[in-house]
KOLGU-391581 format. One record per residue: residue in one letter; residue number from 1; x, y, z of N, C-alpha, C in turn; chain. Coordinates in pm, whole numbers, plus 32768, in hexadecimal, padded with zeros to 4 digits. Example, Ala and Ser with C-alpha at 12.3 -4.5 7.8 and 13.67 -1.06 7.14 Angstrom:
PT  a  1  8527  7DC7  830C  84CE  7E3E  830C  8528  7EB6  830C  A
PT  s  2  8505  7F1F  82C4  8557  7F96  82CA  850A  8003  8313  A
This chain:
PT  x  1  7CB5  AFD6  A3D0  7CDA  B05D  A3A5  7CD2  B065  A30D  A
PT  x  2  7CC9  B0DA  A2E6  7CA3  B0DB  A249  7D58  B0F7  A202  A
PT  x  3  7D47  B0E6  A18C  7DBA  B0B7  A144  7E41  B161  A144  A
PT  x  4  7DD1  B1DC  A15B  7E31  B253  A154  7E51  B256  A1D5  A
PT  x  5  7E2A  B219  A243  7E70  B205  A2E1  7ED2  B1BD  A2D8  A
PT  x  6  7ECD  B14F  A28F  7F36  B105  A2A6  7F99  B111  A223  A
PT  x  7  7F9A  B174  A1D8  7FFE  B1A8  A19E  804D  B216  A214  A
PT  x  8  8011  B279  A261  8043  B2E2  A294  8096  B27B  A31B  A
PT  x  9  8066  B1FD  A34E  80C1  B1A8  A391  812F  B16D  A36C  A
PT  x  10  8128  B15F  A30A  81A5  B135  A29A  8217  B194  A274  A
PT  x  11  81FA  B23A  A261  822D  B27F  A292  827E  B2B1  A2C3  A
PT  x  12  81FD  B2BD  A359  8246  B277  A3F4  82C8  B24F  A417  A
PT  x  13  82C7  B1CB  A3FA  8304  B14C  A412  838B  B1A1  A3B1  A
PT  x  14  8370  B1C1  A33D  83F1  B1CD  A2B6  8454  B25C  A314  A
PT  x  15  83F6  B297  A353  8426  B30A  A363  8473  B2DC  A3FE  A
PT  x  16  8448  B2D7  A435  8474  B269  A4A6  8512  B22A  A48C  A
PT  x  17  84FF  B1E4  A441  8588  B1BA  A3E0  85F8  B1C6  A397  A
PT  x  18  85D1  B241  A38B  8629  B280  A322  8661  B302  A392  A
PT  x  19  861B  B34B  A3EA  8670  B392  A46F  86B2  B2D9  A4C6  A
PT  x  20  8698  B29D  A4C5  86FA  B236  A543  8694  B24F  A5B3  A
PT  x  21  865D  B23F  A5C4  862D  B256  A661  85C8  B1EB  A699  A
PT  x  22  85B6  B1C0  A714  856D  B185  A736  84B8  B1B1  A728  A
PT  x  23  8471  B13C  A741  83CD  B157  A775  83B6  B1CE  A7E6  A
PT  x  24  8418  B1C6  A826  8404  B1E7  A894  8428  B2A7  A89B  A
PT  x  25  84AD  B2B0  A837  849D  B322  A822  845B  B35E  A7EE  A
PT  x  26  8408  B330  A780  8399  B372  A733  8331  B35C  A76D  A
PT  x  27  8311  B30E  A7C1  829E  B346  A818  82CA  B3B9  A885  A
PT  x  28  8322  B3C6  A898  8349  B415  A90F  8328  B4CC  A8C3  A
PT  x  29  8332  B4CF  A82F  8333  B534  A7E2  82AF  B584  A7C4  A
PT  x  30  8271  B4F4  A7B6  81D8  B510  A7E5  818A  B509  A877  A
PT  x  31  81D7  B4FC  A8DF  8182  B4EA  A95D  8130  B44D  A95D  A
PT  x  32  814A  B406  A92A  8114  B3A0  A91D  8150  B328  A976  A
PT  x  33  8124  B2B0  A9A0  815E  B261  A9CC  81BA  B1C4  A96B  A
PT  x  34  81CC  B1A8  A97B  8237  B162  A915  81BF  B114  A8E4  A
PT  x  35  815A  B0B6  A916  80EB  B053  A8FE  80B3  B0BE  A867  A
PT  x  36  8083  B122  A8CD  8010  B179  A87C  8053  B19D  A7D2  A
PT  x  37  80EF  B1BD  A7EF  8133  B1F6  A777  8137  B183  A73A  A
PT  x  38  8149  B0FC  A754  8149  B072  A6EA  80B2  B086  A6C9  A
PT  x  39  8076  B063  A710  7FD9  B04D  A6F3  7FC5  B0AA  A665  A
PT  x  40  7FE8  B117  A635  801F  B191  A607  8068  B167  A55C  A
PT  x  41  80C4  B13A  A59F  810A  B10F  A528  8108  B09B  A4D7  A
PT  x  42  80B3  B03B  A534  8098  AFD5  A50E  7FFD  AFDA  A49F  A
PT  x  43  7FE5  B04F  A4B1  7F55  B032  A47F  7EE0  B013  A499  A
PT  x  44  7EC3  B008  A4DF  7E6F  AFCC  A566  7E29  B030  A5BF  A
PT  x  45  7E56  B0A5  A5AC  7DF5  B11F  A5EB  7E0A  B171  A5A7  A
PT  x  46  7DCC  B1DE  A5D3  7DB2  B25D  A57F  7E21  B2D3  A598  A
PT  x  47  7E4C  B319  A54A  7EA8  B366  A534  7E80  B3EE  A532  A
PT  x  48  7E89  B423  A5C2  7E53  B4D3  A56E  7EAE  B53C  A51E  A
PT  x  49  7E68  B599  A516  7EA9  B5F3  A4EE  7F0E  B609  A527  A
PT  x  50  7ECA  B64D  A5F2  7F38  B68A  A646  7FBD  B617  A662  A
PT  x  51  7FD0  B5BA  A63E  802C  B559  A65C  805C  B55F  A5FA  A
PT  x  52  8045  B555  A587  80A2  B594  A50E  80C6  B617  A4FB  A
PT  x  53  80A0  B645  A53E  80E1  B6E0  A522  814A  B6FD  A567  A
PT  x  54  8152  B6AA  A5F0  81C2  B6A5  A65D  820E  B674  A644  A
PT  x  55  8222  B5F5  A5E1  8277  B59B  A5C8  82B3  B613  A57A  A
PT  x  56  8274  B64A  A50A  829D  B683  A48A  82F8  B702  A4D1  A
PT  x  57  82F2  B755  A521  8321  B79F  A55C  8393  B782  A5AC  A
PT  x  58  8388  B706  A603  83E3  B6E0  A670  846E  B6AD  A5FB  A
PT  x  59  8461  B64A  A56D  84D8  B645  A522  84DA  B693  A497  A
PT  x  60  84A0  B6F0  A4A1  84AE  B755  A436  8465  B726  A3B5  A
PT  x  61  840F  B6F9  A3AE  83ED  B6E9  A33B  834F  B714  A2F6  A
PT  x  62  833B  B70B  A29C  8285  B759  A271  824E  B6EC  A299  A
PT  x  63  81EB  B721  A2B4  818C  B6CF  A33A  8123  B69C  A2A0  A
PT  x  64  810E  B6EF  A229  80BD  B69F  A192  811C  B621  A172  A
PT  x  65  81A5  B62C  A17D  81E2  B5D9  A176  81D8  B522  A1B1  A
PT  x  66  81BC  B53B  A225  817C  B4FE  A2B6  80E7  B4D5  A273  A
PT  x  67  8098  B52B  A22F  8027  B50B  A23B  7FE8  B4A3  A194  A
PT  x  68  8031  B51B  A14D  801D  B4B9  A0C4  8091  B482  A051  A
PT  x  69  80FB  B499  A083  8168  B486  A04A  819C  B4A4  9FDF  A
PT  x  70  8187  B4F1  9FD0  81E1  B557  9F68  823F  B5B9  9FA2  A
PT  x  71  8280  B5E6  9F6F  82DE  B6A3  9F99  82C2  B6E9  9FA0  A
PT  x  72  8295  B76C  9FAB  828E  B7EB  9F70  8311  B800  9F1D  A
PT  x  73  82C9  B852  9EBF  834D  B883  9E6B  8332  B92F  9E59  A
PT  x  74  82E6  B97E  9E59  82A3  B9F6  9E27  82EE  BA58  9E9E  A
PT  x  75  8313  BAE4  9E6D  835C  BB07  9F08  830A  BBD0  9EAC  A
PT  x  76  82AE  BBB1  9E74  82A5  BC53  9E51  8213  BC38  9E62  A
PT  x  77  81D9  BBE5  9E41  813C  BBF4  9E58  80EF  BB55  9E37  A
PT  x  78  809B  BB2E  9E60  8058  BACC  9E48  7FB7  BA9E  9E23  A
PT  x  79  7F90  BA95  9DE0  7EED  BA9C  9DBD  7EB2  BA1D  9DD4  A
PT  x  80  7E7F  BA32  9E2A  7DE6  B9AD  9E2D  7D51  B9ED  9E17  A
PT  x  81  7D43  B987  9D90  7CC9  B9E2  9D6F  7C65  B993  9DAD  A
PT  x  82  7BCF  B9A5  9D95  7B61  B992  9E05  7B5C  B90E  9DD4  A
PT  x  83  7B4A  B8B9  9E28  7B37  B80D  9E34  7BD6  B7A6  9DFE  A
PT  x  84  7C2B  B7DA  9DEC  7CAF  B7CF  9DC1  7CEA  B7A0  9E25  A
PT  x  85  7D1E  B808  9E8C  7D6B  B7C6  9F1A  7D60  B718  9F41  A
PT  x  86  7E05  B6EF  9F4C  7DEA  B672  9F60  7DB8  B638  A019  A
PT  x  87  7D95  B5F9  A012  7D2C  B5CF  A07C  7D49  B525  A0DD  A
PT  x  88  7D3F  B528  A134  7D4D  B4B7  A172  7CE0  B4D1  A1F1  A
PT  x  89  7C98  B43C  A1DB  7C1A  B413  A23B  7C5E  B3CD  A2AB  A
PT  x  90  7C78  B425  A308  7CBF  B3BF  A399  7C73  B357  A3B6  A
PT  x  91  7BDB  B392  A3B5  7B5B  B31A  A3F3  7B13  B331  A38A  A
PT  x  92  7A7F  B2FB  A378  7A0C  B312  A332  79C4  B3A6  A383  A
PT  x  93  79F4  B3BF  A3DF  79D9  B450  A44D  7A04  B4D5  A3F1  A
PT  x  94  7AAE  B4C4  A3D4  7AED  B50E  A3BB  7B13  B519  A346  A
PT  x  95  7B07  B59A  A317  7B80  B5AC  A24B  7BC9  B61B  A274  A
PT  x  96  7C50  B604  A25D  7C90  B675  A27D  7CB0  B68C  A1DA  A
PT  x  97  7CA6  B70C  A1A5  7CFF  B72B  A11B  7D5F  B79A  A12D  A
PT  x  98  7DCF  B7A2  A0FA  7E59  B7E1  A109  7E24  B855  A0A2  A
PT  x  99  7E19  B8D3  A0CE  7E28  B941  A06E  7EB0  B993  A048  A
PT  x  100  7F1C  B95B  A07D  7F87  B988  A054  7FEF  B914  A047  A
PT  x  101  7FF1  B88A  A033  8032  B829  A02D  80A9  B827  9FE0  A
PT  x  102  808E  B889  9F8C  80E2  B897  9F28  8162  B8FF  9F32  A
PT  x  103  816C  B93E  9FA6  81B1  B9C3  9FA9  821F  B99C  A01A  A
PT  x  104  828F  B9B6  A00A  8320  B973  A076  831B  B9EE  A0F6  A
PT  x  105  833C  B99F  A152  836C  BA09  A1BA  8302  BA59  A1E0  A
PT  x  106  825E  BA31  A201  821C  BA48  A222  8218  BA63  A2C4  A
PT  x  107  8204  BAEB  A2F5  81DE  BB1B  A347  816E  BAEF  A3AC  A
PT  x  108  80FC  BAD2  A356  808C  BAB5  A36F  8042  BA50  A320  A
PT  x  109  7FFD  B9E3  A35C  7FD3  B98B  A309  7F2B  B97D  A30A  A
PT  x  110  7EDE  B9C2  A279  7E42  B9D2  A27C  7E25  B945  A238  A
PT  x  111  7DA4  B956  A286  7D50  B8C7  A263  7CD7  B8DC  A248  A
PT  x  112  7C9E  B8A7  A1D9  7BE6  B8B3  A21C  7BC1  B835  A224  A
PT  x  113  7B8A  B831  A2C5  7B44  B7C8  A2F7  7ADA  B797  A2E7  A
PT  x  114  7ABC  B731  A2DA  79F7  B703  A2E9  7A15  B6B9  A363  A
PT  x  115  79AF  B6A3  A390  7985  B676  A415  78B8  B622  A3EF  A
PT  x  116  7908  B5A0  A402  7859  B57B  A3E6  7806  B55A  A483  A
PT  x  117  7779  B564  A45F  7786  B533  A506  777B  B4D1  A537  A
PT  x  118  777B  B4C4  A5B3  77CF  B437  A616  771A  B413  A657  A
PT  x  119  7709  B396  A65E  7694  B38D  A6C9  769E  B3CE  A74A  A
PT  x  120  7620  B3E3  A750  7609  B425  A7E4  762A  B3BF  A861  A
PT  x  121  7676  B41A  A889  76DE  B3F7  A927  7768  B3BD  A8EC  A
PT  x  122  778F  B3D4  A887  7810  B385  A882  786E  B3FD  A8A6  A
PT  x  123  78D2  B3EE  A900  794E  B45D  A91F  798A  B4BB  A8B8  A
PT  x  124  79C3  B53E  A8C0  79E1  B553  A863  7A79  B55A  A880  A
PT  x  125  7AB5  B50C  A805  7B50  B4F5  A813  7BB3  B57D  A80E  A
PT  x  126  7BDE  B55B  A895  7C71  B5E4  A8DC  7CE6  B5AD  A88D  A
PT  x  127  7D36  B61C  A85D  7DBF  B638  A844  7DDD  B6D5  A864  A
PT  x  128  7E66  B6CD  A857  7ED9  B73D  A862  7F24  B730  A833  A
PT  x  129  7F7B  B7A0  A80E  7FED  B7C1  A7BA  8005  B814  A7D2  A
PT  x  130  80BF  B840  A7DF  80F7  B8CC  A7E0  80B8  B942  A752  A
PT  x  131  80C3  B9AB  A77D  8082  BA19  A73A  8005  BA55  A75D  A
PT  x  132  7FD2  BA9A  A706  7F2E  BADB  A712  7F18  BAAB  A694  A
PT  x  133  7E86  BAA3  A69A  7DFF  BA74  A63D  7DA1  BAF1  A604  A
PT  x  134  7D87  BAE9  A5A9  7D12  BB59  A560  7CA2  BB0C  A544  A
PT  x  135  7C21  BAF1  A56E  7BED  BABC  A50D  7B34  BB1C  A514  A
PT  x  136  7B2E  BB08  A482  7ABB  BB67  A468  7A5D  BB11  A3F6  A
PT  x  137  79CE  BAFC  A428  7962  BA96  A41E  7934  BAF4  A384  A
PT  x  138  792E  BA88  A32E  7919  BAAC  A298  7891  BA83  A2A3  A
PT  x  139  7864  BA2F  A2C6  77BB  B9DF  A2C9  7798  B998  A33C  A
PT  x  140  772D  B9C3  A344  771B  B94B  A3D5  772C  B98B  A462  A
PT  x  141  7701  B934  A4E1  773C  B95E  A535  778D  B904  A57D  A
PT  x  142  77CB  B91E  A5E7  782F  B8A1  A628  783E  B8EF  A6AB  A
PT  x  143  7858  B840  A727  787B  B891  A7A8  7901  B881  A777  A
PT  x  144  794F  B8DE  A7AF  79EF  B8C4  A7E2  79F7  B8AA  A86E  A
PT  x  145  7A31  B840  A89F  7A57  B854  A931  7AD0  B85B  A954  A
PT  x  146  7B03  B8A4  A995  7B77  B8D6  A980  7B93  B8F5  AA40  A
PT  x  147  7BEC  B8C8  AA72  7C57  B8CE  AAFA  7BA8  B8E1  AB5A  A
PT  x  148  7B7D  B861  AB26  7B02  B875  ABA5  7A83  B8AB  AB93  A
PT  x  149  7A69  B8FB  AB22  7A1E  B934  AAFD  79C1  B937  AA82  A
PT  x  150  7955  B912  AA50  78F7  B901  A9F3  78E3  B9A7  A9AD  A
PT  x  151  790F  B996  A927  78D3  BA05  A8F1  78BA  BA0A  A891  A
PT  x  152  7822  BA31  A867  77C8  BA1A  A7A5  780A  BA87  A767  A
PT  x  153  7858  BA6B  A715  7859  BADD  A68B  77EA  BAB2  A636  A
PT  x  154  77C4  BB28  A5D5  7758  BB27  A585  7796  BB3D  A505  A
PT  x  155  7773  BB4A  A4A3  779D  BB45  A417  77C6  BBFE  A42B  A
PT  x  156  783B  BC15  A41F  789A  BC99  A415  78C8  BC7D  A471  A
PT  x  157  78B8  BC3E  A4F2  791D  BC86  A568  79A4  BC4F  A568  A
PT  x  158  79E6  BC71  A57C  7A77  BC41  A5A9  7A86  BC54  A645  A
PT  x  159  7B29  BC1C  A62A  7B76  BC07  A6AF  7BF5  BC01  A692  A
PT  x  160  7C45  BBFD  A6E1  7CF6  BC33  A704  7D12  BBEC  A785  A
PT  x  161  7D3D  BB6F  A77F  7D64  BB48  A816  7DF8  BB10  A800  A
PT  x  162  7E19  BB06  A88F  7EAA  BAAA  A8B7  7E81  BA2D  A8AD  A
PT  x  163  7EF3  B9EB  A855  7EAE  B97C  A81F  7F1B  B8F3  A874  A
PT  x  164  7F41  B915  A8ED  7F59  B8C7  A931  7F14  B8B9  A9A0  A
PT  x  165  7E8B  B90A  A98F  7E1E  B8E5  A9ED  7DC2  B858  A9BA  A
PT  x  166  7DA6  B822  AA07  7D5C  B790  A9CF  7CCB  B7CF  A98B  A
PT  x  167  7CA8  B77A  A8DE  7C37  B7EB  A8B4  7C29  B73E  A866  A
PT  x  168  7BC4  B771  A808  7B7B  B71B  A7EA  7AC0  B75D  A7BB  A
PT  x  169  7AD2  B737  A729  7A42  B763  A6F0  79E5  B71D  A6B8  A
PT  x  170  7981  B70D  A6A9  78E2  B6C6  A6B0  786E  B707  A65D  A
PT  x  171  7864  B6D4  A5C9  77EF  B702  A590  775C  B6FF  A5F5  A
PT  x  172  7719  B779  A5DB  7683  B78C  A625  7630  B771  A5AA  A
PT  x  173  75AB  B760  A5F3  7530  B76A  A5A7  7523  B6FF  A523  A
PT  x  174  757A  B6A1  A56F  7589  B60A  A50A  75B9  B635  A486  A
PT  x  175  75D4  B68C  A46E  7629  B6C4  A3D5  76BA  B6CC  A3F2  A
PT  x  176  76F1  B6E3  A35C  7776  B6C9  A35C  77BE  B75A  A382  A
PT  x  177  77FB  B77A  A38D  7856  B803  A3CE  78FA  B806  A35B  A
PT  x  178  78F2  B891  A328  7968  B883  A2E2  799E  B92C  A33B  A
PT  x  179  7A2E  B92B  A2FE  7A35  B9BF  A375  7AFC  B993  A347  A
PT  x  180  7B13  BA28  A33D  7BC1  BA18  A32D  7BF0  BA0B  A38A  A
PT  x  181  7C48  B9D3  A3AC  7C99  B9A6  A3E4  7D4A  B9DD  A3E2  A
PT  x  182  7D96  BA4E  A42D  7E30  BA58  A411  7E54  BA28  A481  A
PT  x  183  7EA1  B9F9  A46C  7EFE  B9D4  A4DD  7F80  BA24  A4C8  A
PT  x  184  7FBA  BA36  A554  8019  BAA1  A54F  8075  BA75  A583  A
């Protein structure tokens, strides 16, 4: 795992620690199984978003917090200017960057994603999370598959789904795919 994964496991583990609670409850927070949530915290697998956002929700806390460790402090407005937003590479697949990292008591948490692409036939990785999802394709195209279903956005289209349907997205046309991302 690369070195900003196994900071956000460290985290994990701190945050874990500092509520009292077992493995077992913090996987339970995420739907996870106790193995999968060590595997998790240990560093050793990959950490998504939607599993941090559940955690971040299920004990109250900013899910940027969770992701790059800092606070928010800003409660009137927050500016990320273009290439600024701080950023964490879950995989060499994925860059997620925080466009509001900085702002407390966030409602909604925007991201802009890249998505590089995966060789042909490799699966494209399912998650879920409580809330709805926005996401609208800045460049590129990408399938989403989403509760069973394959679907190409093209560079403008968006989408609005329940984001406790199993989804999961996939740069096309061997290019990289960037596209916002809110989570709600």
């Amino acid at each position: 795992m690369n070195e900003q994964i196994k900071q956000i496991a460290e985290r994990l583990a701190g945050l874990r620690d500092a509520l009292e609670i077992t493995p077992g409850e913090m996987a339970g927070a995420c739907h996870l199984s106790t193995a999968e949530y060590l595997e998790m915290e240990s560093g050793t697998a990959d950490i998504s978003v939607s599993v941090l956002h559940q955690i971040a929700q299920a004990f109250g806390i900013e899910l940027t917090a969770l992701m790059f460790g800092d606070e928010p402090k800003m409660t009137s407005y927050f500016i990320t200017r273009k290439g600024k937003g701080i950023a964490v590479e879950r995989t060499k697949a994925y860059k997620y960057q925080s466009l509001a990292a900085g702002f407390t008591q966030r409602k909604a948490d925007p991201f802009l994603v890249t998505v590089h692409p995966k060789p042909a036939g490799e699966p494209v990785y399912l998650n879920t999370h409580s809330g709805q999802e926005f996401n609208l394709v800045l460049k590129g195209r990408m399938l989403l598959h989403i509760n069973g279903k394959d679907l190409v956005l093209e560079e403008g289209d968006s989408i609005y789904f329940n984001a406790a349907l199993p989804h999961g997205m996939k740069a096309l046309d061997d290019e990289k795919v960037r596209f916002l991302a809110i989570i709600l």
